[in-house]
Backbone bond lengths (Angstrom), bond angles and torsions (degrees), N, CA, C in turn:
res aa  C-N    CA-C-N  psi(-1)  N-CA   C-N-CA  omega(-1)  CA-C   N-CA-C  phi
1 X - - - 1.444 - - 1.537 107.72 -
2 X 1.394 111.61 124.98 2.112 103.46 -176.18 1.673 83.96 -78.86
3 X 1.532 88.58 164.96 1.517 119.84 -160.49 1.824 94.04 -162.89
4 X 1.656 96.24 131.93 1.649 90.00 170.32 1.320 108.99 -83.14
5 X 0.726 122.88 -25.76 1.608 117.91 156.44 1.536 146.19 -58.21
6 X 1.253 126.11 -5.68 1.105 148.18 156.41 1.902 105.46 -36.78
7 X 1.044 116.45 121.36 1.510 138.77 170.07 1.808 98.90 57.99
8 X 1.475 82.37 42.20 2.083 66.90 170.92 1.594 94.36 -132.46
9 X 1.359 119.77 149.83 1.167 130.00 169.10 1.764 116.28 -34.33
10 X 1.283 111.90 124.47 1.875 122.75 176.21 1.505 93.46 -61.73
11 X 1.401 114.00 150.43 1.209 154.14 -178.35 1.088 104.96 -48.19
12 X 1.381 169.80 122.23 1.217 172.09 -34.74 1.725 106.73 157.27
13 X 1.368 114.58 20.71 1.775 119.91 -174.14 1.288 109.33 -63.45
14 X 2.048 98.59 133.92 1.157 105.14 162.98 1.270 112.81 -108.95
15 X 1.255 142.57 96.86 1.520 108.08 -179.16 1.190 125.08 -136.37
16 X 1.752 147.29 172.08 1.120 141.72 -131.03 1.663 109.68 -89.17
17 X 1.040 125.90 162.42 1.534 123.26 164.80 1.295 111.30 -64.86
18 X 1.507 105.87 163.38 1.530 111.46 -162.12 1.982 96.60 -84.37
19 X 1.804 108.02 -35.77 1.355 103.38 172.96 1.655 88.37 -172.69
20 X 1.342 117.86 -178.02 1.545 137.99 177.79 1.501 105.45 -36.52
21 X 1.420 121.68 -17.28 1.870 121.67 -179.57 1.691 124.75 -96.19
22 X 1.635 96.27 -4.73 1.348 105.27 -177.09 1.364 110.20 -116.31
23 X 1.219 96.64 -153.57 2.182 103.53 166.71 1.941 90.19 -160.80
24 X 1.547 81.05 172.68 1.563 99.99 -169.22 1.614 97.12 -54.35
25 X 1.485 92.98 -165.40 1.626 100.47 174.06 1.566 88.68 -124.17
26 X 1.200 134.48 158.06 1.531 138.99 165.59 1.511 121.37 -142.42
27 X 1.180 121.37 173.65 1.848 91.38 -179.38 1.461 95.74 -93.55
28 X 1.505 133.74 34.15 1.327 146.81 163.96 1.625 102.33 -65.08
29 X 1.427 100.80 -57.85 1.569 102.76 176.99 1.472 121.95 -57.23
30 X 1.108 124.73 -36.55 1.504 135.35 175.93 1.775 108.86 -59.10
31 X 1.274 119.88 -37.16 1.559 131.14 172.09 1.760 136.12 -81.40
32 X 1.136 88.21 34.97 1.142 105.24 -152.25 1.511 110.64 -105.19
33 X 1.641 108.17 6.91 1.474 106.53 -173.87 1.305 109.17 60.89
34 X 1.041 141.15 78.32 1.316 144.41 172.14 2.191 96.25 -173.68
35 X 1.068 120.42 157.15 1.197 148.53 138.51 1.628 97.18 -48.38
36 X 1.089 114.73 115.41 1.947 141.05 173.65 1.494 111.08 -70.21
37 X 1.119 154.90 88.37 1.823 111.12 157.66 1.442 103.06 -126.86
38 X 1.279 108.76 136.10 1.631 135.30 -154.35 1.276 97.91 -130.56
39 X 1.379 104.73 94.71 1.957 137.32 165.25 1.709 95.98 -73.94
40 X 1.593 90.66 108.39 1.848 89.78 139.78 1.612 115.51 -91.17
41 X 1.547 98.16 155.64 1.886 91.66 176.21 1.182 85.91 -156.66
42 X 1.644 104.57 -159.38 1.709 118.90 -168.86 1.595 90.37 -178.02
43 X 1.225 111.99 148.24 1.583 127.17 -171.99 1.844 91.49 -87.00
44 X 1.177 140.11 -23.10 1.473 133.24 165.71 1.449 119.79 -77.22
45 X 1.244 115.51 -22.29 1.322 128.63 176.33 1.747 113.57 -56.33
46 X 1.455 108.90 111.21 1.410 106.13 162.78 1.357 135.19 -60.02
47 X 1.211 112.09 -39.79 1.761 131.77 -171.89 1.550 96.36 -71.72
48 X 1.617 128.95 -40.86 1.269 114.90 178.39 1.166 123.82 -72.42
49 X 1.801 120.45 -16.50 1.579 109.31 -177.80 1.438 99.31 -76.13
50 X 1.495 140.86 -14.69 1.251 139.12 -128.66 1.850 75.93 -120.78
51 X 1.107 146.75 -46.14 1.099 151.95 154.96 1.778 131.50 -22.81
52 X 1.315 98.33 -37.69 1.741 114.54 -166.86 1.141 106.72 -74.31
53 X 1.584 133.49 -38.38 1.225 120.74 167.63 2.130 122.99 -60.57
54 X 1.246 108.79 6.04 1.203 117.14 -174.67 1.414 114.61 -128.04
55 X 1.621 116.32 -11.91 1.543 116.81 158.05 1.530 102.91 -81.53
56 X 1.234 107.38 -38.34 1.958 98.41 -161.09 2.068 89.92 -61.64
57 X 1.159 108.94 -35.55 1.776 90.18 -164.96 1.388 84.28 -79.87
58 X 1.526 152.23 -47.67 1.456 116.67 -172.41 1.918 113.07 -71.39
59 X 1.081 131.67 -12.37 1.291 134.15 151.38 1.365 117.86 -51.13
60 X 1.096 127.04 -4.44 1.320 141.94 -176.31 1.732 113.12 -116.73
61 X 1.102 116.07 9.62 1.160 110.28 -167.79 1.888 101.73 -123.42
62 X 1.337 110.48 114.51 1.406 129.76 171.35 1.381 110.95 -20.25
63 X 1.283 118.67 104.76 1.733 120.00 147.48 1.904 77.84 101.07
64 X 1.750 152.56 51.98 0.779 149.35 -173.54 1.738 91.51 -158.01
65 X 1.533 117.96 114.32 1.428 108.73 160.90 1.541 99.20 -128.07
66 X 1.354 90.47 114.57 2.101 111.85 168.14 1.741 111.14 -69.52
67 X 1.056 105.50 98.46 1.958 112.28 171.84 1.916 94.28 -86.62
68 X 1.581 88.67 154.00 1.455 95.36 172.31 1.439 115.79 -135.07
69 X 1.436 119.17 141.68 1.283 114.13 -175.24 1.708 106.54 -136.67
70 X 1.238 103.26 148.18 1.046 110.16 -169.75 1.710 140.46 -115.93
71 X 1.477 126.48 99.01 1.533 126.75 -152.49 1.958 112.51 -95.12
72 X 0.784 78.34 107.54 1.812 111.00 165.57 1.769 96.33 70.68
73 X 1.611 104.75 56.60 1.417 108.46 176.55 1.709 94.32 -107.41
74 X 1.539 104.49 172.28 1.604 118.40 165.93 1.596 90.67 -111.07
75 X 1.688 107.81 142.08 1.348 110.95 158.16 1.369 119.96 -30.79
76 X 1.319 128.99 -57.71 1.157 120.36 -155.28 1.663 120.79 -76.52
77 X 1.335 105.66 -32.78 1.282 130.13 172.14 1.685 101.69 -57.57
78 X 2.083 128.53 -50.18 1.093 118.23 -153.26 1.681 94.56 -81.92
79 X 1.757 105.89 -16.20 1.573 85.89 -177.87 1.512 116.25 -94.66
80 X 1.438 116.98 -5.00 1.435 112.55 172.55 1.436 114.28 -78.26
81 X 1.480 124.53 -14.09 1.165 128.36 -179.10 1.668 99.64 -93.48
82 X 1.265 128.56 -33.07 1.421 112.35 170.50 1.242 126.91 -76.13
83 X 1.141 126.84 -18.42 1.462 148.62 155.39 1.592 104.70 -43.88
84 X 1.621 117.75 -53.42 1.288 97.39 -170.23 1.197 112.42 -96.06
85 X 1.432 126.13 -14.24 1.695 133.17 171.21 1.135 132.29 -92.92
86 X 1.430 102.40 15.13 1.960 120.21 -156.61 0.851 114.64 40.93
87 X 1.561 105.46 156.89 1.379 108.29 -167.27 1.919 102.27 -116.36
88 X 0.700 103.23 122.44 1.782 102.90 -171.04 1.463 118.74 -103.00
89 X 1.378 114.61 -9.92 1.254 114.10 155.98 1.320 138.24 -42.08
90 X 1.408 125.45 159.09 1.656 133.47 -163.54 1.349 100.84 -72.25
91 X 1.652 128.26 124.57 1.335 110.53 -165.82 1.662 85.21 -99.47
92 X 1.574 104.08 147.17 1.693 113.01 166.53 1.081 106.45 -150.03
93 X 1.568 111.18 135.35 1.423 110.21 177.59 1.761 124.47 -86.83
94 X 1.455 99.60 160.00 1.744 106.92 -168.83 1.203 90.90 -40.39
95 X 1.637 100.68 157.73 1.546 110.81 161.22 1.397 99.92 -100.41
């Protein structure tokens, strides 16, 4: 699929932890020698519950860490919804 974005440096995001179980996101995570892929979702979102069975198997795949971010969710809502759909994202602790 073309993309104007294709071979240009990712976006420079800093942004907050989801709550006391995560850590920020930084473009620290992006450098990490690994293959990147950075899911937006939302705990109201249909297309993302229908999705999770297909991040957890690429979360599973050697030298691949899946970050997740989340658009116009409340903490509490994004972690009760990952709770029940797993959450397959790269776990890292706060800095």
């Amino acid at each position: 699929m073309p993309s104007a974005l294709l071979n240009k440096p990712a976006p420079r995001l800093v942004l907050p932890a989801l709550d006391g179980g995560s850590a920020a996101f930084t473009p620290a995570d992006l450098a990490g020698g690994h293959v990147s892929v950075v899911n937006v979702f939302a705990s109201w979102c249909a297309p993302c519950r229908i999705e999770t069975d297909q991040l957890a198997a690429l979360a599973k795949l050697p030298g691949v860490a899946l970050y997740g971010l989340t658009q116009k969710d409340k903490p509490a809502a994004t972690r009760a919804f990952l709770n029940e759909v797993g959450n397959p994202f790269t776990p890292h602790r706060p800095r």
